[in-house]
C-alpha positions, 0 to 999 in steps of 0.5 A: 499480498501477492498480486497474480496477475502482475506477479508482484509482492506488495508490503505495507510496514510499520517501520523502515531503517529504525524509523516509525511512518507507513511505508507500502512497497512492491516488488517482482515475484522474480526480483525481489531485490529490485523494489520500490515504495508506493508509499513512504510516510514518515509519521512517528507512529505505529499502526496496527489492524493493517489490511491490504487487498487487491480491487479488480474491475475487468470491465472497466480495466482498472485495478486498485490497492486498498491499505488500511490500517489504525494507528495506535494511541491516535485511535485513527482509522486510516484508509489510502486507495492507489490506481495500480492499473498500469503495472508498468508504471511506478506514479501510482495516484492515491485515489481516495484517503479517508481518516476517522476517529 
């Protein structure tokens, strides 16, 4: 998902270096080369039906990441939250996180 106003990529992936978990990453639209992970969970399981989007609020300045995604066999339905509002920071909070059967 591209991210216009901080003009920034975000990745949620499914696997890392041969290992399975939830990985989200972010990285400059200039600098792709220079990322780092907003999440990085090494869980052993893969997930599918994953979504990412872009929560703005003009009026109360903030702006957060939604992710979600289920995870396969479990039957789970996961939903993380991230404050992006400050893209100058790298400490985004996780908001709210919620899982369902």
């Amino acid at each position: 998902m591209y991210d216009y106003e901080d003009q920034v990529f975000y990745i949620m992936a499914n696997r890392y270096q041969d290992k399975l978990g939830f990985f989200c990453i972010v990285f400059h639209e200039e600098n792709p080369d220079d990322f780092h992970f907003l999440i990085k969970l090494k869980n052993k399981l893969d997930i599918s039906d994953a979504n990412i989007y872009v929560l703005r609020n003009s009026n109360k300045m903030y702006k957060e990441l939604v992710l979600s995604y289920k995870t396969i066999y479990l039957n789970t339905y996961n939903i993380t939250i991230l404050d992006i509002s400050n893209p100058e920071s790298q400490d985004e909070n996780a908001v709210f996180r919620h899982e369902s059967f």
